[in-house]
Backbone as XML, in Angstrom:
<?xml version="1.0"?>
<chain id="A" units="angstrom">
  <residue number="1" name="UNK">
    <atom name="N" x="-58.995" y="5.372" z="-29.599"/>
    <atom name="CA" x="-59.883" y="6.523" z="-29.544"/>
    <atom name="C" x="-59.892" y="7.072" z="-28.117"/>
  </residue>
  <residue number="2" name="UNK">
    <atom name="N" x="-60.607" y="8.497" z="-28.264"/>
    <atom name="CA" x="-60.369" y="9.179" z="-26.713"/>
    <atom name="C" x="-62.038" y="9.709" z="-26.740"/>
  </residue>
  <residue number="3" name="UNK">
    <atom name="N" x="-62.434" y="9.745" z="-25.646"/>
    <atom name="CA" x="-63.969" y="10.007" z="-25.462"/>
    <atom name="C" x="-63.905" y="10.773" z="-23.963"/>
  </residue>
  <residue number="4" name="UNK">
    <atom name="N" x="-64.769" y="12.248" z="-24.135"/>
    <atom name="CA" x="-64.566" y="13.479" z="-23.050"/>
    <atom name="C" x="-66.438" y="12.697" z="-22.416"/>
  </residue>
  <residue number="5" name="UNK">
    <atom name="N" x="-66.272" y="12.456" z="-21.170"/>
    <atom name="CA" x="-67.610" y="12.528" z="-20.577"/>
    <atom name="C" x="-67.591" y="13.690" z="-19.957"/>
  </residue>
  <residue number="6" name="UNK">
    <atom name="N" x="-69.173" y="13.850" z="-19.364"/>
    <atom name="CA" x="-69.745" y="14.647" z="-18.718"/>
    <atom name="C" x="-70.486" y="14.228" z="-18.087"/>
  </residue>
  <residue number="7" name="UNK">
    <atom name="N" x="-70.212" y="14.097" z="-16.411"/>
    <atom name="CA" x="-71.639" y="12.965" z="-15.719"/>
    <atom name="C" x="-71.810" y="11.827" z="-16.120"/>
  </residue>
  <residue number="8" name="UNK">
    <atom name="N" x="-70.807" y="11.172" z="-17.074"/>
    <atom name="CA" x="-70.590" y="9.758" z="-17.203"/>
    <atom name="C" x="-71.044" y="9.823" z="-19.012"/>
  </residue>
  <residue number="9" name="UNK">
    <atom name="N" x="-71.540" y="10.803" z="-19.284"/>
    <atom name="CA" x="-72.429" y="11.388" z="-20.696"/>
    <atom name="C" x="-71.060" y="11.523" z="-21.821"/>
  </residue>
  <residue number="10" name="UNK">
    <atom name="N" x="-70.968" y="10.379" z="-23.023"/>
    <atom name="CA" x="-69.887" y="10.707" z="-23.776"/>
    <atom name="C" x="-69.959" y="12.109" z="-24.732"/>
  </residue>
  <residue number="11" name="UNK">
    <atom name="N" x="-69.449" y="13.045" z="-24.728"/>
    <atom name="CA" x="-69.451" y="14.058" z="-25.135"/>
    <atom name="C" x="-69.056" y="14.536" z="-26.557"/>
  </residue>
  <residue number="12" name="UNK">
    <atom name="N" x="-67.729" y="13.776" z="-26.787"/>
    <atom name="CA" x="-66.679" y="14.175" z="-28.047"/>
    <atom name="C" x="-66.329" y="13.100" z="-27.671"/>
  </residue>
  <residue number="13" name="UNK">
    <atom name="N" x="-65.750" y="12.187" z="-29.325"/>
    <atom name="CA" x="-64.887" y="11.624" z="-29.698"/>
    <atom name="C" x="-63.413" y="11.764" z="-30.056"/>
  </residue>
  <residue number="14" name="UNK">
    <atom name="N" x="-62.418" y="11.566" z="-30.171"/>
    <atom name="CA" x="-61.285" y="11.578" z="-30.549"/>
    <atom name="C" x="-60.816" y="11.093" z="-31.140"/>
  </residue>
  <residue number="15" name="UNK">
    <atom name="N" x="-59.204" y="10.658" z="-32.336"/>
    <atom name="CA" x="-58.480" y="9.639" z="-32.859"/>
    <atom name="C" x="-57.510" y="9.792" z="-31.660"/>
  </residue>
  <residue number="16" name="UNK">
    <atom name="N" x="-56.430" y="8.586" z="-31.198"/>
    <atom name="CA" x="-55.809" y="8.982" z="-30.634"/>
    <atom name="C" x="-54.435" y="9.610" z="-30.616"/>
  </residue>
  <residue number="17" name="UNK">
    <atom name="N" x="-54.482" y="10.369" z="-31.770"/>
    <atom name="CA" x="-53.264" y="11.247" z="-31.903"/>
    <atom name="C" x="-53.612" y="12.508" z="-32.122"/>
  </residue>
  <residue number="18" name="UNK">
    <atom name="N" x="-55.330" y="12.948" z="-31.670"/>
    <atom name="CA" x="-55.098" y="14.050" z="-31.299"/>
    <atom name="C" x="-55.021" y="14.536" z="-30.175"/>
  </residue>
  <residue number="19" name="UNK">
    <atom name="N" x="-54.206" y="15.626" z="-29.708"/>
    <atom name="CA" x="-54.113" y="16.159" z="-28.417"/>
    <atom name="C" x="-55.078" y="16.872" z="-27.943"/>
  </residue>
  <residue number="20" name="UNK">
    <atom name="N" x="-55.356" y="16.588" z="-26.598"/>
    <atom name="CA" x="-56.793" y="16.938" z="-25.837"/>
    <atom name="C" x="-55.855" y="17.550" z="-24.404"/>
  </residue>
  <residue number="21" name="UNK">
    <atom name="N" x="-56.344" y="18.898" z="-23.852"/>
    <atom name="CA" x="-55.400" y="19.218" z="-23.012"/>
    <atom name="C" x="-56.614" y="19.922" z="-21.882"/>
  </residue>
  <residue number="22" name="UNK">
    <atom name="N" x="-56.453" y="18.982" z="-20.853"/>
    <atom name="CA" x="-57.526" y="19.116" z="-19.624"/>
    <atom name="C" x="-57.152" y="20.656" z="-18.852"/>
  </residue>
  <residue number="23" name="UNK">
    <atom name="N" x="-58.020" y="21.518" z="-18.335"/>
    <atom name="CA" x="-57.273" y="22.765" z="-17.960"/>
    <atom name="C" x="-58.553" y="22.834" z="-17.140"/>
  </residue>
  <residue number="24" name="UNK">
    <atom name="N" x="-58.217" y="24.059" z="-15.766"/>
    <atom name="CA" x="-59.416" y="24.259" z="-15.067"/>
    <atom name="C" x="-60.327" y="24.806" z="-15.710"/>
  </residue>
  <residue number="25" name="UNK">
    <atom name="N" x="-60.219" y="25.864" z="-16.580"/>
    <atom name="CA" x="-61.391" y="26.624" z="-17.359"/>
    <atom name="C" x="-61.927" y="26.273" z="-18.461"/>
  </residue>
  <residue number="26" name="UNK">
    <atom name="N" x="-60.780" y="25.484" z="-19.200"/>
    <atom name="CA" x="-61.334" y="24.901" z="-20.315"/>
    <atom name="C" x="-60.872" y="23.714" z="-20.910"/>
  </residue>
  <residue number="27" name="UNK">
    <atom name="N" x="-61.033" y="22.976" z="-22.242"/>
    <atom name="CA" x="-60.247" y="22.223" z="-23.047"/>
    <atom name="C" x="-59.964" y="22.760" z="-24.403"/>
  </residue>
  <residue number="28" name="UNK">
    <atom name="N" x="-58.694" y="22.551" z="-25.031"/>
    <atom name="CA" x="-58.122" y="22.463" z="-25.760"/>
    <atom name="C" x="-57.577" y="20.933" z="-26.711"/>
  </residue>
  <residue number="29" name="UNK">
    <atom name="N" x="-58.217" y="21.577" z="-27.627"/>
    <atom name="CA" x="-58.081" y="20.139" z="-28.765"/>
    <atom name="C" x="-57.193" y="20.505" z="-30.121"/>
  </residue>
  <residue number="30" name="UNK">
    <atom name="N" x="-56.423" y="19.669" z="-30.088"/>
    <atom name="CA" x="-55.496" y="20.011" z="-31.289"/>
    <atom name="C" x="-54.106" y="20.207" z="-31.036"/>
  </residue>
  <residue number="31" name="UNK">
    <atom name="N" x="-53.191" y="20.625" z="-31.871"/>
    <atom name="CA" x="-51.819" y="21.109" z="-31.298"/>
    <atom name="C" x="-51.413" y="21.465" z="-32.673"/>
  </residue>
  <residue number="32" name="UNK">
    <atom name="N" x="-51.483" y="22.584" z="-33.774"/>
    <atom name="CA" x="-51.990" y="24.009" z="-32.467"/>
    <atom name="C" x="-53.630" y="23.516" z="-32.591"/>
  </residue>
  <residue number="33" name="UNK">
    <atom name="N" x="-54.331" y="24.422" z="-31.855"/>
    <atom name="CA" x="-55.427" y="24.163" z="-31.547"/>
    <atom name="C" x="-56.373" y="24.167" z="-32.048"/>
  </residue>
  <residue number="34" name="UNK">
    <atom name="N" x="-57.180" y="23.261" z="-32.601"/>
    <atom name="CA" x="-58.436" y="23.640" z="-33.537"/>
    <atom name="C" x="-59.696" y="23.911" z="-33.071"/>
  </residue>
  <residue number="35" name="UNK">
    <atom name="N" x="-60.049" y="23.586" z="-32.051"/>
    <atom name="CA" x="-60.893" y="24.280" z="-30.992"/>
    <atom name="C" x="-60.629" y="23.815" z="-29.804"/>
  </residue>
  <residue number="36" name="UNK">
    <atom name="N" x="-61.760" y="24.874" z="-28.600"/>
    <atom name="CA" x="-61.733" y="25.249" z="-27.586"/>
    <atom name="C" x="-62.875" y="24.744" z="-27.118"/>
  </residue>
  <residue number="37" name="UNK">
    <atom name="N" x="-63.344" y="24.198" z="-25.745"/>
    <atom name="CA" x="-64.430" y="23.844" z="-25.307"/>
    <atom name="C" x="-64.339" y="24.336" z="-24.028"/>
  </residue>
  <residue number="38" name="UNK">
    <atom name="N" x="-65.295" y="25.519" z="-23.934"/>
    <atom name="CA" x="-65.495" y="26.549" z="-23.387"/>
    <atom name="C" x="-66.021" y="25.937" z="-21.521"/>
  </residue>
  <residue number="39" name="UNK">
    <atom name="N" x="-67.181" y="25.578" z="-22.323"/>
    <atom name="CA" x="-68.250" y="24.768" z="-21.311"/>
    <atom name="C" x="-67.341" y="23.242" z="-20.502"/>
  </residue>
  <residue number="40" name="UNK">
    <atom name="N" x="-66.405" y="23.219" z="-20.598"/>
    <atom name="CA" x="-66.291" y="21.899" z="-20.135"/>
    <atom name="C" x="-64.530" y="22.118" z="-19.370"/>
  </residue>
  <residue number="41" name="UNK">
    <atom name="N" x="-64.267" y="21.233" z="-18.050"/>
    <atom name="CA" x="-63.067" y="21.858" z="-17.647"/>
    <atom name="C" x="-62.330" y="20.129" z="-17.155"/>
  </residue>
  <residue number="42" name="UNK">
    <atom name="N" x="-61.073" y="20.462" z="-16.739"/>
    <atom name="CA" x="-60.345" y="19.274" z="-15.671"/>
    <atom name="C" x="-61.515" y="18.650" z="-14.355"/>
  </residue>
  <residue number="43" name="UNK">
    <atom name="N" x="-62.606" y="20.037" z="-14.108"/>
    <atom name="CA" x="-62.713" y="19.355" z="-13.123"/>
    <atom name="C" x="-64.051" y="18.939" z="-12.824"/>
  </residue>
  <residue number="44" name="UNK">
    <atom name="N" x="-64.599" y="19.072" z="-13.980"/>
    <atom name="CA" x="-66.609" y="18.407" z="-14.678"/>
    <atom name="C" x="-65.951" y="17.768" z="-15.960"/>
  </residue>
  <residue number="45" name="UNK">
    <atom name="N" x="-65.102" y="17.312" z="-15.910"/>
    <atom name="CA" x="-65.227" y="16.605" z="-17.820"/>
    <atom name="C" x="-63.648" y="15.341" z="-17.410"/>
  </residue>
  <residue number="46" name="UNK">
    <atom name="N" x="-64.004" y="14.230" z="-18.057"/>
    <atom name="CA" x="-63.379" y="12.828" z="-17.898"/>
    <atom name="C" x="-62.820" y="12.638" z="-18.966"/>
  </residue>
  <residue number="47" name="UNK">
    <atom name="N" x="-61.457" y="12.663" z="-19.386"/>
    <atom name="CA" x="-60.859" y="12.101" z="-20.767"/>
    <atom name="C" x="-60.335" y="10.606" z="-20.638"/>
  </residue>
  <residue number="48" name="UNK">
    <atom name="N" x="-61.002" y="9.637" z="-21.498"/>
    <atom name="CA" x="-60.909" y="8.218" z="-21.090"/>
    <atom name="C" x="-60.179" y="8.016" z="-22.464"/>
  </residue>
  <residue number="49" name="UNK">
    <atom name="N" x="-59.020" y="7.228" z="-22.491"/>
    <atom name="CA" x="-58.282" y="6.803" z="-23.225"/>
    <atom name="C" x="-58.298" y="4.853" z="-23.864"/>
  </residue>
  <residue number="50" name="UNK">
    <atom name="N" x="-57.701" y="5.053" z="-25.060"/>
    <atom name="CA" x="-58.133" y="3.701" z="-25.413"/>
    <atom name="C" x="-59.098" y="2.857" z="-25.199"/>
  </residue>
  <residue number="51" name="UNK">
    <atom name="N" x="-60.557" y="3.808" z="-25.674"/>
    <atom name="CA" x="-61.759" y="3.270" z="-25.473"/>
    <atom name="C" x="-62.184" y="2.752" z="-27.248"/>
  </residue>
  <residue number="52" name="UNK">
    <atom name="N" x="-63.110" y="2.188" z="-27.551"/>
    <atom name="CA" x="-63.428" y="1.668" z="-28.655"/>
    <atom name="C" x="-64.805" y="2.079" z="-28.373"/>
  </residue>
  <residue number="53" name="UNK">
    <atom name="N" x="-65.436" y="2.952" z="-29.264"/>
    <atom name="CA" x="-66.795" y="3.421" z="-29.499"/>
    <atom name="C" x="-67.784" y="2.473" z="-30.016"/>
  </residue>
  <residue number="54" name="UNK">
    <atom name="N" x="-69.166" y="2.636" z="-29.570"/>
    <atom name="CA" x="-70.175" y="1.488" z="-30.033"/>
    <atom name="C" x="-70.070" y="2.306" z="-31.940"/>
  </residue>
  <residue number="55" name="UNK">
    <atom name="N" x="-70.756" y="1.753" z="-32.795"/>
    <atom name="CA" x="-70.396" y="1.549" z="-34.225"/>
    <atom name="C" x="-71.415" y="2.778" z="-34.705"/>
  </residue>
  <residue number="56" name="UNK">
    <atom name="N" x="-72.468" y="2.842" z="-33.836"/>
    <atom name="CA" x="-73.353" y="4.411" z="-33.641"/>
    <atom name="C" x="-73.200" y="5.030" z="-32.955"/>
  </residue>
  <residue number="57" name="UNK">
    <atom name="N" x="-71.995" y="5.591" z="-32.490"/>
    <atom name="CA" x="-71.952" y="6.666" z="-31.393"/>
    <atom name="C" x="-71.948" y="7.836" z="-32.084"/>
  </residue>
  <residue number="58" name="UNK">
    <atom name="N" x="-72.707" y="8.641" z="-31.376"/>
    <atom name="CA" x="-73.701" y="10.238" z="-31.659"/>
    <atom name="C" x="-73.447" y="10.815" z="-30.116"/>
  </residue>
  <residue number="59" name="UNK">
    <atom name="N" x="-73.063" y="12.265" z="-30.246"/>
    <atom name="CA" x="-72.778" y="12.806" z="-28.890"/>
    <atom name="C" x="-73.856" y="13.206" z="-28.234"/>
  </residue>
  <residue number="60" name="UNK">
    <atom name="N" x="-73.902" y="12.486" z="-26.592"/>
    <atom name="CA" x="-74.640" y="12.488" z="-25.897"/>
    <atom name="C" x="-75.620" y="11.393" z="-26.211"/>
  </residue>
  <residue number="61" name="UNK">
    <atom name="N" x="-75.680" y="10.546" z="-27.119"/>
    <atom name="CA" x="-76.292" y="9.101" z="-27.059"/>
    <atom name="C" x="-76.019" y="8.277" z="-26.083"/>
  </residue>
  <residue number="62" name="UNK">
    <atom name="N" x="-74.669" y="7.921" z="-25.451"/>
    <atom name="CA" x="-73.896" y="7.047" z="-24.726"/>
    <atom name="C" x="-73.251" y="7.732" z="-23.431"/>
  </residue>
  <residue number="63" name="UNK">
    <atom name="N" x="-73.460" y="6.851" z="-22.132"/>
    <atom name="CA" x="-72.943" y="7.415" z="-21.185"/>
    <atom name="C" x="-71.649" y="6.009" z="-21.621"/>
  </residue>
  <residue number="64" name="UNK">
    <atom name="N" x="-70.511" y="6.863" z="-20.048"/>
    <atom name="CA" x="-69.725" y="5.765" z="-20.116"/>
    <atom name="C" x="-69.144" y="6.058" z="-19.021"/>
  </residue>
  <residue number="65" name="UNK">
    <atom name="N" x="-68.732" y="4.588" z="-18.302"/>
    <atom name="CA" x="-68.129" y="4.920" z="-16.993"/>
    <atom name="C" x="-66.666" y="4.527" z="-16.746"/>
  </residue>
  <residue number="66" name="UNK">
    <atom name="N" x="-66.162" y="4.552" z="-17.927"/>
    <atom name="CA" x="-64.903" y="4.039" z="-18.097"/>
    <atom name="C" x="-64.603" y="2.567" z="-18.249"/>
  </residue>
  <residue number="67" name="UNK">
    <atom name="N" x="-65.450" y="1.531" z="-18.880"/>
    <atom name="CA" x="-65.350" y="0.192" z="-18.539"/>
    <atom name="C" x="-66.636" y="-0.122" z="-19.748"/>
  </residue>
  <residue number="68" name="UNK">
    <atom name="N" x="-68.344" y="0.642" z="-19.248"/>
    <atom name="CA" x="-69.364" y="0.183" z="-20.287"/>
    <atom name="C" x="-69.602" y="1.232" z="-20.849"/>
  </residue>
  <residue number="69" name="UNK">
    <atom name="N" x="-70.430" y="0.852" z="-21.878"/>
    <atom name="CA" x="-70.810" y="1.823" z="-22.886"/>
    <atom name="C" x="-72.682" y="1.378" z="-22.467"/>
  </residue>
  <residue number="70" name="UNK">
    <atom name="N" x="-73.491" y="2.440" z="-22.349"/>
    <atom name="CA" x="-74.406" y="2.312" z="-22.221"/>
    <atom name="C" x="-75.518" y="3.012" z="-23.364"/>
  </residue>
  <residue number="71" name="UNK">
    <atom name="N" x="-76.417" y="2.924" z="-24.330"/>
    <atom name="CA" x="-77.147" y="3.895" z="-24.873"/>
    <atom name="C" x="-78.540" y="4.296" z="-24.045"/>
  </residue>
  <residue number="72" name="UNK">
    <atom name="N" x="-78.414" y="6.091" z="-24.362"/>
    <atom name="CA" x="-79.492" y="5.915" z="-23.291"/>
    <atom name="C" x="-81.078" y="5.735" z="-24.783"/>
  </residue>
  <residue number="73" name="UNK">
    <atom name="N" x="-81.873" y="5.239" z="-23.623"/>
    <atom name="CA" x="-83.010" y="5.188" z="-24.447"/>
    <atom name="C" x="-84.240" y="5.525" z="-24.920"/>
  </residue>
  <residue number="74" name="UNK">
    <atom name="N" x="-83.804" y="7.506" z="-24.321"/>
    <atom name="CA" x="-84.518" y="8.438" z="-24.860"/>
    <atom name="C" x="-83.632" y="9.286" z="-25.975"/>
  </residue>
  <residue number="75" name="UNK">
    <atom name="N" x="-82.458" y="8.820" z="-26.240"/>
    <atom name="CA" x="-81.659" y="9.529" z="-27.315"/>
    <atom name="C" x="-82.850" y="9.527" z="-28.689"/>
  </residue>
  <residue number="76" name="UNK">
    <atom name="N" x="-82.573" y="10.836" z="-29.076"/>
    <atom name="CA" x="-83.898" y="11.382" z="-30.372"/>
    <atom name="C" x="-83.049" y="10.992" z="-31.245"/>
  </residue>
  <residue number="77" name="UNK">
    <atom name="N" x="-83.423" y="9.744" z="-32.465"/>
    <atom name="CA" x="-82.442" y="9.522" z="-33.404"/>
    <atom name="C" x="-83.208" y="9.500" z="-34.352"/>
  </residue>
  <residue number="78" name="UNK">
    <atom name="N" x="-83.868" y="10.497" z="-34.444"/>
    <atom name="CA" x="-84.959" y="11.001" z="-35.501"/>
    <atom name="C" x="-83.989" y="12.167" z="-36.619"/>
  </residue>
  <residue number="79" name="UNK">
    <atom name="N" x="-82.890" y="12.658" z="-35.551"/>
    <atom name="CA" x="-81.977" y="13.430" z="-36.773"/>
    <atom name="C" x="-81.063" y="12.938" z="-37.567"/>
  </residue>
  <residue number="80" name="UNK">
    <atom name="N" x="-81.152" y="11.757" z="-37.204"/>
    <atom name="CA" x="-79.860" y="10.897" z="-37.788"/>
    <atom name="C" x="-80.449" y="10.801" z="-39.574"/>
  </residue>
  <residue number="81" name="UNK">
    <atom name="N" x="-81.757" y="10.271" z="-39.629"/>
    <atom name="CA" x="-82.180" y="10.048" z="-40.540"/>
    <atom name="C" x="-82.661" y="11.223" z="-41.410"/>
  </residue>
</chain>
């Protein structure tokens, strides 16, 4: 799996055969592309490779610093249910 942080904040998940393409203005996911992530670039956003996700990961639940997986523990998981 591939996981985009933000400030250490896991953002998006990945499989790892999809293509994720780091750019100054933006990202590109897919090949061809199935979306665009406008808000996020090469040089505020972290693509960490061959990571293994906790078994509830929800975006923006989990920071990660490339090594731990942390949940934070004001995540609202009142929508889950």
């Amino acid at each position: 799996m591939k996981t985009l942080t933000k400030s250490n904040v896991s953002i998006y998940m990945f499989e790892d055969d999809v293509d994720v393409v780091m750019a100054t203005k933006k990202i590109t996911v897919g090949d061809p592309p199935e979306f665009i992530i406008k808000d996020c670039n090469s040089t505020d956003t972290v693509l960490h490779t061959g990571v293994t996700a906790p078994s509830e990961w929800r975006p923006y639940k989990y920071s990660y610093d490339g090594t731990t997986w942390v949940a934070d523990s004001d995540f609202d998981t009142s929508k889950d249910e």
